[in-house]
N, C-alpha and C positions, 0 to 999 in steps of 0.2 A: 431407405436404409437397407442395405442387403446383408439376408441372415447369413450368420458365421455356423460354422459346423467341425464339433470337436467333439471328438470320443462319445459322437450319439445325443451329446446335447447340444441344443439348436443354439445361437446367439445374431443378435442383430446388430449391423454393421453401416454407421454412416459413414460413407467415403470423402475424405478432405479436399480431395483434389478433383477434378473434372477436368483433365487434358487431355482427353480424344481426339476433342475439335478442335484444336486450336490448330494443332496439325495433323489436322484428320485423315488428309493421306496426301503426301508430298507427291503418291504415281497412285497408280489404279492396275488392275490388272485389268488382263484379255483373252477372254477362251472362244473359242472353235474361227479357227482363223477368217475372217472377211478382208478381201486385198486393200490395200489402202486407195484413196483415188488417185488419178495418174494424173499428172503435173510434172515441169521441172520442180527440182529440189534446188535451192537457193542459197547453201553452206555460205556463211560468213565464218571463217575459218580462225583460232585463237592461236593455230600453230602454223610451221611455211609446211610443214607435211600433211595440210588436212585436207585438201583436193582429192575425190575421189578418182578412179579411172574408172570410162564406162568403153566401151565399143562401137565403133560407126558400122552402118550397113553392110561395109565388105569386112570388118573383124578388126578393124584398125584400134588402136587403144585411142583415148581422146578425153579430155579433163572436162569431166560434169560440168555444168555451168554453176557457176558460183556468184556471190553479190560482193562488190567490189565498194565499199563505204568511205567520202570524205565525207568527216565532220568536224567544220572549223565553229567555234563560241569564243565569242569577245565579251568579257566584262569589263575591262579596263581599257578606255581611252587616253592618248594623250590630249586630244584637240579638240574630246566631245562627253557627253554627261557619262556614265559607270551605270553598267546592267545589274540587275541581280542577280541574272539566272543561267545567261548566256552557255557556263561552262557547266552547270549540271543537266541541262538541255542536252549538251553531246553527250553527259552521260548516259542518260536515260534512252536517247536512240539510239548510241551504240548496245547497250542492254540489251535491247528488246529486238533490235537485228539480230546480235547473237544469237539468245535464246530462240527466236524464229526463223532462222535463217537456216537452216535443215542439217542440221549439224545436231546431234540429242547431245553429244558427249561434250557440248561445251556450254552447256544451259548454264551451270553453274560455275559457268567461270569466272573467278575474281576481275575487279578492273583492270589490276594492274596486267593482270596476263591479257588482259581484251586487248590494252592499249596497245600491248606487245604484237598483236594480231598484223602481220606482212598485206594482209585485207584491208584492214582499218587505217585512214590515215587519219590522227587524231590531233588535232589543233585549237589548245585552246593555253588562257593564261598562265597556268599551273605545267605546262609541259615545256619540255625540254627548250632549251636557248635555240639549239635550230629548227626546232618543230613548234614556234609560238606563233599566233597569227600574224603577224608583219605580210606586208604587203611581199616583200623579197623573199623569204620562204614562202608563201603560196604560189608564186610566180616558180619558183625553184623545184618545191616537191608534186605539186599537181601534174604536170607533165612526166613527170617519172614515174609517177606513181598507174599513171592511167597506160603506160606500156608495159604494164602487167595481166594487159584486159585479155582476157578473149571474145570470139565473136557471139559465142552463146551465152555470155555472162552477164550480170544486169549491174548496171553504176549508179549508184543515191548517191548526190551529192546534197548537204545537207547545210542548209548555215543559220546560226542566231546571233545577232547582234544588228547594229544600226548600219540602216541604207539610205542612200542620201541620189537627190535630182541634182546632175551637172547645168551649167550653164544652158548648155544646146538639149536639156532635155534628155541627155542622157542617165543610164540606171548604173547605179553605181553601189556594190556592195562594201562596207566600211570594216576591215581591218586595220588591229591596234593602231597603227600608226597613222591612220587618214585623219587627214586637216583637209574638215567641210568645206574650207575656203578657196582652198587649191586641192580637187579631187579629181582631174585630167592625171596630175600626178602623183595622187597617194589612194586613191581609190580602185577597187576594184571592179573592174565594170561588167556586168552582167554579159555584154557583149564578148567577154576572155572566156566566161564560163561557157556559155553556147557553145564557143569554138573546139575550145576544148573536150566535150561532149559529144559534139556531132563527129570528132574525127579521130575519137578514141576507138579501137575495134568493137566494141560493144554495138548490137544493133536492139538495145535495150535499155536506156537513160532516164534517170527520174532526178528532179529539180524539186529539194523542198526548203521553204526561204519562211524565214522568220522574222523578218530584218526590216521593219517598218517600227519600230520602237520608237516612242515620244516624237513624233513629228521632226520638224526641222534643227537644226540648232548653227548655230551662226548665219552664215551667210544662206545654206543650202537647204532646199526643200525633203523632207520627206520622202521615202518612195514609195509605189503604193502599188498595190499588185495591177492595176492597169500599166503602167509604167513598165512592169515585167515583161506583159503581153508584148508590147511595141516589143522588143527586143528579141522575142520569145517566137514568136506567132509567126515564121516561118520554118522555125529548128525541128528539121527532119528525125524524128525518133525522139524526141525529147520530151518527157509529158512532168508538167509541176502542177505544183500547187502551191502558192503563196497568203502569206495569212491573213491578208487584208485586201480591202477592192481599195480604190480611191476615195480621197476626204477621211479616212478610215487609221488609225493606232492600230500597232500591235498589243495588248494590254500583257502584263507579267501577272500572272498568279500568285498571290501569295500564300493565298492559301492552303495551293499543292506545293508553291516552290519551285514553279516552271513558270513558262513562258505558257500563256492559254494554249495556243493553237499546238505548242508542242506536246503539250498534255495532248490534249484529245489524237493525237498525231500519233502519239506512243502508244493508247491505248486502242486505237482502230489498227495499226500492225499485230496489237498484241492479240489480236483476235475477233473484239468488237464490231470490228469495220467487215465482218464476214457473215454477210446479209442471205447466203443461200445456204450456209453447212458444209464448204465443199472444204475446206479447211486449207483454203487459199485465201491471200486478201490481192485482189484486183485492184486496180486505177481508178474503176470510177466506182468502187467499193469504196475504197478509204477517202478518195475524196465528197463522196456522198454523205460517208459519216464526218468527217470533220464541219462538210457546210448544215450539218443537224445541228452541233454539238456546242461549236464555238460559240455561234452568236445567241446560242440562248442563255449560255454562260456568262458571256458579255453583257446582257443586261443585266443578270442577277448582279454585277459587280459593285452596278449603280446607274443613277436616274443619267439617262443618254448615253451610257455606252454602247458601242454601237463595234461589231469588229465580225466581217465575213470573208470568210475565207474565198480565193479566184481560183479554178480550175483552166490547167493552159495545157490543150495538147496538141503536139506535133505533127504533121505525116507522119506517116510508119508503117510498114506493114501489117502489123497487128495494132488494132485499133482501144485495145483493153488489156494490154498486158498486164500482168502477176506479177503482182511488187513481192510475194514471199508465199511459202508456204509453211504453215503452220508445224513449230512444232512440239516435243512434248514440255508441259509444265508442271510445279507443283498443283496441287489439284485444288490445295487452298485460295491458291492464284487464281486460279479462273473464276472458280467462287467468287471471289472478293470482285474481280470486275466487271461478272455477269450482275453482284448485286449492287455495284456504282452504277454501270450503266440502267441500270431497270430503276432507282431510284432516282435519279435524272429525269430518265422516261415520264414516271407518273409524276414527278412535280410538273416537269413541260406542259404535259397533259392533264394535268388537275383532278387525277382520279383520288378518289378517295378510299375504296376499299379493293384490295390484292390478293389474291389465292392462288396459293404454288400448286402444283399438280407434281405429284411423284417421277421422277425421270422413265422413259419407256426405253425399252430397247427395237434398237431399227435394224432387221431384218432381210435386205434384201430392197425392197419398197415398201415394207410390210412395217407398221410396229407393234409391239407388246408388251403387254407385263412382265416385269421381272425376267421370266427365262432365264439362261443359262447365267446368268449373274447376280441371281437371288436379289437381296436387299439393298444393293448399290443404290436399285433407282428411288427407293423413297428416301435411303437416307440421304442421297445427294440434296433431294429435296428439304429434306426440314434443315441440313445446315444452311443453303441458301435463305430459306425462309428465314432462319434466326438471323442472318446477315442484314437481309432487308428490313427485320423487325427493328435491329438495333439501328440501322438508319433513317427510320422513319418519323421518328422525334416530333411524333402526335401529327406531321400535315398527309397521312396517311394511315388507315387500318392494313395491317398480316391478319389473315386469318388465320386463328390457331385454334388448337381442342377440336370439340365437338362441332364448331364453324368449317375447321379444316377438315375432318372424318367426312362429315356429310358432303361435304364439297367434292371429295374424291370419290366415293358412289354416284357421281351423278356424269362422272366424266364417260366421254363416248367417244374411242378411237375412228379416225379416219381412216379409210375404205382406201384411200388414195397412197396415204404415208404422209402426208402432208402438217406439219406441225400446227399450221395456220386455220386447219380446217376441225379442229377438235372442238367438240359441241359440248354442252352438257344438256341432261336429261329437261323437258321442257317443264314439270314440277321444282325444278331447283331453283330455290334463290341464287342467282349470279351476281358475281361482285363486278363491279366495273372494270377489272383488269385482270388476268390471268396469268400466271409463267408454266408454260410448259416447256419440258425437255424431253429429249433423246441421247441415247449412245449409242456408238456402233463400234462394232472390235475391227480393229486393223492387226495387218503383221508386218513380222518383219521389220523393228520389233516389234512384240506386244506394246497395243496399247489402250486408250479407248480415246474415240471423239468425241467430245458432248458438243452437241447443239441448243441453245435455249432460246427462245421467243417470249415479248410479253405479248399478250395480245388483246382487242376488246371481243369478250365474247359472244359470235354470233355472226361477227361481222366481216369474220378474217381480215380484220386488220393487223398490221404488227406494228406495233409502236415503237418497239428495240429489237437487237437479237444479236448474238454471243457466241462467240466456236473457241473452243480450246482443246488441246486434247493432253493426254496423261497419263501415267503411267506407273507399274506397280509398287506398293512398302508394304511395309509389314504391318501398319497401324489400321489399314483398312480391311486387309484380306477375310476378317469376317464376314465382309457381306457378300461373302460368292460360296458356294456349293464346293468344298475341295476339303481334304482331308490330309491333315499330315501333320506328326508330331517332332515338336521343336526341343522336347526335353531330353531327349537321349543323343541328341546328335554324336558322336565320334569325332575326334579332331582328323583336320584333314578334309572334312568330307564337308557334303554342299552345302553351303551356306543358309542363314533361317530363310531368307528372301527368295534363294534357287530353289530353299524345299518347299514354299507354297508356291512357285510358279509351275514347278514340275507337273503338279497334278492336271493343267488348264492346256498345254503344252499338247495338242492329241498324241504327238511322235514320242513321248515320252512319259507314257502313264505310270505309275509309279502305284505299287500297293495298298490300299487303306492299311491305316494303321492298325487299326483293330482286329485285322485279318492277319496279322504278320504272327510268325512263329509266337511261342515263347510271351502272349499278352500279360499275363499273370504278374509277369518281371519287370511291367510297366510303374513308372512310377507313381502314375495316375490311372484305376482301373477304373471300366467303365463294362456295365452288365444290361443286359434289357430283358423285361422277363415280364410275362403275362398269361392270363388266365381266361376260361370261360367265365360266364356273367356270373354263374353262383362258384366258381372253383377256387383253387387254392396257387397263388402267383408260384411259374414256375421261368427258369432261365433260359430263352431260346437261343437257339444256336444262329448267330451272322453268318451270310452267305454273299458271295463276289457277285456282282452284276459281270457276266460272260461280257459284255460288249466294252466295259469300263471298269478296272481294276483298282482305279479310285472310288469307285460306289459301292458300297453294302448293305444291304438290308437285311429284313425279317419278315415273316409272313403272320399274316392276322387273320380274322374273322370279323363278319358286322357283329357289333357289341361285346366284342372282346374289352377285356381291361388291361392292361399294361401297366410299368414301371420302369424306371431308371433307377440304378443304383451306381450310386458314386462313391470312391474311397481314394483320398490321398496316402497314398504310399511312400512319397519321396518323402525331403528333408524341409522344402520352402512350403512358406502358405502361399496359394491360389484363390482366385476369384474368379467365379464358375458362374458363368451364364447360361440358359438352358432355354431353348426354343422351340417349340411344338407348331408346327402349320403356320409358322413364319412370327408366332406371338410369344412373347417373353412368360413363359410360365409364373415368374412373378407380376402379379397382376392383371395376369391373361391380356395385356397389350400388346402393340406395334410399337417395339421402339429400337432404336438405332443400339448394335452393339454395342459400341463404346460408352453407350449412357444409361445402359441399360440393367435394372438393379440385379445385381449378384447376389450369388451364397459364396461364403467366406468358407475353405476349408484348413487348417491347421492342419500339421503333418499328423496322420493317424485318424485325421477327421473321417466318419462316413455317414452316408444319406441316403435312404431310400425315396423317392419324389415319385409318387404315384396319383396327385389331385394337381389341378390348376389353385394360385395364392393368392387369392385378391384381400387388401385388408380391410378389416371390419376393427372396428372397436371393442380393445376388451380392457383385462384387468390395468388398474395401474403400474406404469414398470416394464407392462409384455405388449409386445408388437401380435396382435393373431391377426392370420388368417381364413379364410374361409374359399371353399370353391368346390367342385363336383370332382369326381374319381376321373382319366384321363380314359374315358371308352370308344371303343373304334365305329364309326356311326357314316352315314353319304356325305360325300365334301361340301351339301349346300346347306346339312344339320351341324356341322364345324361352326365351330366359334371362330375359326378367321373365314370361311364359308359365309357366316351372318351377318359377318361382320366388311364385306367385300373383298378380302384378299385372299382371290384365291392361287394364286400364283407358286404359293410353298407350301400347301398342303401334303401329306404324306411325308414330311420332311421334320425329322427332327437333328436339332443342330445345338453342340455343345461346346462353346468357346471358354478357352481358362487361360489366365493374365498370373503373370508374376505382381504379387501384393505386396508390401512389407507391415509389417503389425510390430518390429523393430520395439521394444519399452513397454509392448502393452500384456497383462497378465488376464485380464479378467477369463472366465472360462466360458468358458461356452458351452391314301385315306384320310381322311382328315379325322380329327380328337372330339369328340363332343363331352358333356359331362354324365356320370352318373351319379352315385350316393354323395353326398357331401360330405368333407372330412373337416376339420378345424385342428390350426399350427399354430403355436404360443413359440413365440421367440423373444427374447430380454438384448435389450439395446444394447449398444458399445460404438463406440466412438474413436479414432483415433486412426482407421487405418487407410492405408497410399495405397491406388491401385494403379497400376502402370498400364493404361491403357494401349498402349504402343511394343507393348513386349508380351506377343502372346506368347504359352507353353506348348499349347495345341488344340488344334481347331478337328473336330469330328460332325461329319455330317453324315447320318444315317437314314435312309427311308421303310419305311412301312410299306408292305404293299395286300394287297387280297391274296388268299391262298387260290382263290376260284383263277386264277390270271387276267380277271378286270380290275381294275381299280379303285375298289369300293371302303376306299379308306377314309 
C-alpha cells in the first residue's frame, strides 16, 4: 500500500489496479548506438510502395530484396473430410512474415490490409471468388504472381490442407476442388510447385507443406513427407520442410487452434527457431526447431501419436539460407513465447526446479550488469519469471523471493560473452535449469535484441533459446537512466514518446529537467539537500555533467546525510516512486517500477523523505515504518552493495504516474543507513494508478566531492 501525502499529513494508499505488466512495454528503448548485424532485410510489404531502394557497387539504384509469400489453406472440400484450421494457418504465417519480415512499420498491420499486401498471395476459403483455392485459380494467379520476383528476393510458398498419393506414386497437393479419385485432374501436383519455383527469378525458394492431414480418404493414399522428397530431391534452390515423414498424420491442434507443425512453424520464425542470437532465423534453424518441437508435442496429444517433421534441401549456392530476419515486437510478445518455449523445455526435459537470472547487457563480446539501461535487465527478468511461474501448474518450481535473491549473488559472467557458459558460485545451491538473458542496442532504428537461453547449470547445455527484438513506449521508460518531464509539454511540440527518446539519442541530448530555467514554475518540485553527520540539512545546488546534458548531479561527502523533498504543485494527483542505489526506498527493496509501492501526492501535497521505509508493526489503523537516515557511506557498505546490486549505485531516480483518487475524500556512492527514524501512515483504499502514463522521470547522481567515487 503506498503512502498518500497531503498538506504534510502522511496517508496510506492501496492501489486497485496492477497494469504495468500486462503491457509492460509494447517497444523498449535503445542508448549509445551498437550497429545492427548485417544480413539481407527480408520486407514482406503491406502496401505496392513498400520496397526499399538500395544501390549496387557502381551506384545504380536496385530494389532491396524482399520475401515474396503464397499462402494457400483449404478447410472445405467438396470430395474429402473439412479441416479445422487450414485458413487460420495462413493466417498466422502471413502474421508473423509480416511482422518479421523487416518492414517495422507494418508489424502492426490489420489482416485485412495484410491480405491487401501485392507481396502476399492469399488463398483460402473465406477470400474472394477469384482468389479461393480451386485448382484453376492457383494454376492462374501462381505464375503471375511469381513475375513479380526478383533475383535477390526469397519465395515461401506455404500450404495447409490435405495431400493425397496418385495412382503412379505421384505427390499431389489437394485444393478445394480435388476429387481423391481422379487427382491426375483435379489435384495439384507437387511436381507444378517445383517448377514453378525453380524458374521463378528468385535464387532463394522455401517449401513449407502441412498437407498430410487424416491419412487417405477414398480411393487415394495419404502423402507423406518422403513422398515430397521423390519429387523434391533434385529442385535446385528449393529447401522445405514438410510436417510429416512416412506412415506418419499431420495432427491439428486444438488446443492452440492450428495445425501442430504450423504452430511450432510460426513460432520458430517468430524468433524461437534462433539458436545463436543473430536475430536472423536460418533453414536449418527453423527446421531444427520444428523437428525438437513437433514431435514431442505429438506425443503429449495421446498414447501413439507419433508426427515428425522431414527436412528436403536442394542444390544451391548457399547451403543455409535466412528464411527472415527478425524484426521489432511488442516486448510482451517475446516474453510470452520466450516463456512457452522454456516451459516446453523443462516438461521435455523433466526438470523440476527453474531460476531466471536478471537480463545482462552485451557489450561488444563483453557482458554486464545493468549499464546504460538501468533496471531493464532484472525487470525483464522477473516478468518472465511470473510468466513461467503462471505456467507451470505445480509440474515444475520458479524460484522466487529469497530462493531467487540468493540465486542472483551466485551468478558468474563469462569471460568469453557466451550466454551458455554462465556458472554460478560453487557454495550455491543450483536448481536444475537456469534462464539467462541478454540485450544489446541496435540502431537505426532504436531498438533492443534480447537473447534468452535455458540452460543446465554447469554443463553448457541449452535446452531452448529465444531472440526477439523491441522497441521503445512510454510504459517501460522507467527502467533506463534518462530524464525529461512529460507534464509541461506545449502543443505542437514532441511528443511524450519523442521526449524520453531524445535523452538516449547521443546526437540529440536534450537538458535535464531540473536544470532548465525557471524550476520553481514546475508543477512538480523536486529539492535535494544534505548535511554533515551532526549538521543542520541544507539545499544543494544541481550541477550538468559537461559530457551529457541529460545528467545532473550533486556532490557529497563519506557520511553525509541527505534528503529529498517533494511538493506537488499542479492540479492532478501523482504517484511517486523513489529509488536510491537502484532500491525502492519503500521497503528498501529491488522491485520493478511499475510494481513498485508509491507515495500518493494530492495537489499541495509535500514530503521530506530523508530514511529508507521498511514496515514494522505498529498501532491499529497506522501503517509504520522503520529504517536508518539515508547516509553517504563505500558502495560495498550500501544496502544495494550488500545486497549484490551494484550496478545503480550513486543513482537516485524519481518516477511519477498520473493517478486518479476520482470520489475519494479521506485526508491524508551509494546510501547506507544511520540514526533510525519511524513513519506512521493511516490506510485508504481506492486509488488507479496509471502505470503507463508517466508525468516525469528524473534521474540524479550523487557523486564524491574528492572526484573518486566514494558514494
Amino acid at each position: 500500500m503506498p503512502p498518500i501525502v497531503e498538506e504534510k499529513r502522511l496517508r496510506l494508499v492501496t492501489p486497485s489496479l496492477r497494469s504495468g505488466w500486462r503491457r509492460f512495454a509494447r517497444e523498449i528503448l535503445a542508448a549509445l548506438a551498437v550497429m545492427a548485424p548485417s544480413g539481407d532485410s527480408s520486407p514482406v510489404a503491406a502496401e505496392e510502395t513498400s520496397r526499399s531502394i538500395v544501390r549496387d557497387s557502381e551506384g545504380r539504384a536496385e530494389a532491396a530484396p524482399a520475401t515474396w509469400l503464397i499462402a494457400i489453406g483449404v478447410n472445405e472440400y467438396r470430395h474429402a473430410a473439412p479441416l479445422a484450421f487450414p485458413a487460420k494457418d495462413v493466417e498466422l504465417i502471413a502474421s508473423i512474415l509480416t511482422a518479421h519480415g523487416g518492414a517495422p512499420q507494418r508489424a502492426g498491420d490489420k489482416l485485412s490490409k495484410i491480405r491487401r499486401s501485392r507481396q502476399i498471395l492469399w488463398m483460402t476459403d473465406t477470400s474472394s471468388a477469384e482468389k479461393k483455392p480451386t485448382l484453376g485459380n492457383i494454376y492462374r494467379l501462381v505464375p503471375e504472381f511469381l513475375k513479380q520476383v526478383g533475383p535477390r528476393d526469397r519465395v515461401i510458398f506455404y500450404f495447409s490442407g490435405h495431400g493425397f498419393l496418385g495412382a503412379r506414386r505421384e505427390a499431389f497437393l489437394a485444393p478445394s476442388d480435388c476429387d481423391p479419385d481422379h487427382l491426375a485432374m483435379t489435384g495439384l501436383p507437387i511436381g507444378w510447385v517445383r517448377t514453378m519455383l525453380e524458374n521463378c527469378p528468385s535464387q532463394t525458394r522455401f517449401l513449407f507443406l502441412d498437407a498430410c492431414h487424416a491419412g487417405g480418404t477414398g480411393g487415394a493414399a495419404g502423402l507423406t513427407g518422403g513422398d515430397v522428397e521423390k519429387e523434391l530431391g533434385a529442385a535446385g534452390g528449393v529447401f522445405a520442410i514438410v510436417s510429416c515423414t512416412a506412415g506418419q498424420p499431420s495432427y491439428e491442434w486444438h488446443e492452440r487452434g492450428h495445425g501442430l507443425f504450423t504452430y511450432w512453424l510460426a513460432q520458430g520464425l517468430g524468433g524461437a527457431a534462433d539458436a545463436n542470437g543473430d536475430a536472423r532465423i536460418d533453414f536449418d534453424e527453423l527446421s531444427s526447431f520444428v523437428s525438437e518441437y513437433v514431435p514431442y508435442t505429438a506425443e503429449t496429444l495421446g498414447t501413439g501419436y507419433r508426427q515428425t517433421p522431414l527436412k528436403i534441401a536442394g542444390a544451391a549456392d548457399r547451403a543455409n539460407p535466412p528464411v527472415l530476419r527478425l524484426n521489432v515486437e511488442d516486448f510482451g510478445t517475446t516474453l510470452a513465447r520466450m516463456a512457452e518455449i522454456f516451459d516446453v523445455a523443462l516438461r521435455k526435459n523433466a526438470m523440476r526446479r527453474v531460476g531466471v537470472v536478471e537480463f545482462v547487457d552485451r557489450v561488444g563480446e563483453k557482458l554486464h550488469r545493468g549499464g546504460a539501461l538501468g533496471t531493464f535487465g532484472p525487470a525483464a527478468a522477473q516478468r518472465l519469471e511470473e510468466q513461467l511461474a503462471a505456467r507451470a501448474n505445480r509440474r515444475y518450481e520458479v524460484l522466487r523471493d529469497a530462493a531467487r535473491d540468493d540465486l542472483l549473488q551466485s551468478v558468474n559472467l563469462p569471460a568469453d560473452g557466451q550466454l551458455k557458459n554462465v556458472t554460478l558460485a560453487a557454495d550455491a545451491p543450483a536448481p536444475e535449469a537456469l534462464v539467462v538473458g541478454c540485450f544489446q542496442r541496435l540502431a537505426e532504428p532504436w531498438r533492443l535484441l534480447l537473447h534468452c537461453q535455458l540452460l543446465v547449470p554447469g554443463r553448457s547445455d541449452v535446452l531452448a533459446s529465444v531472440t526477439g527484438t523491441i522497441q521503445p513506449s512510454l510504459a517501460i521508460m522507467p527502467y533506463f537512466p534518462v530524464s525529461a518531464d512529460l507534464s509541461s509539454a506545449a502543443p505542437g511540440t514532441a511528443s511524450p514518446q519523442e521526449a524520453l527518446l531524445a535523452p538516449l539519442i547521443a546526437e540529440h541530448r536534450v537538458q535535464h529537467p531540473l536544470l532548465a530555467p525557471g524550476p520553481e514554475t514546475a508543477p512538480f518540485v523536486v529539492k535535494f539537500l544534505k548535511a554533515p553527520p551532526d549538521g543542520e540539512l541544507r539545499e544543494v545546488r544541481l550541477m550538468a555533467d559537461p559530457s551529457d546534458a541529460n545528467r545532473a548531479f550533486f556532490r557529497v561527502r563519506p557520511r553525509d546525510r541527505y534528503a529529498i523533498r517533494l511538493k506537488n504543485r499542479g492540479a492532478a494527483t501523482l504517484a511517486v516512486r523513489v529509488f536510491i542505489d537502484g532500491l525502492n526506498v519503500i521497503g528498501a527493496c529491488r522491485e520493478a517500477p511499475s510494481q513498485a509501492r508509491p507515495w500518493i501526492f494530492r495537489p499541495g501535497a509535500e514530503l521530506t523523505i530523508s530514511s529508507w521505509h521498511r514496515p514494522s508493526d505498529g498501532e491499529s489503523g497506522v501503517a509504520e515504518f522503520r529504517g536508518g537516515q539515508f547516509v553517504v557511506t563505500t558502495p560495498a557498505d550500501s544496502l544495494a552493495g550488500a545486497a549484490g546490486f551494484d550496478e545503480e549505485i550513486g543513482q537516485i531516480t524519481i518516477a511519477a504516474y498520473h493517478a486518479d483518487d476520482s470520489g475519494r475524500h479521506a485526508q491524508a556512492v551509494g546510501t547506507g543507513e544511520g540514526r533510525q527514524e519511524v513513519k506512521q501512515y493511516r490506510p485508504i483504499e481506492g486509488i488507479r494508478i496509471n502505470n503507463e502514463d508517466p508525468c516525469f522521470l528524473y534521474t540524479v547522481r550523487y557523486v564524491s566531492e574528492t572526484g573518486g567515487r566514494e558514494d
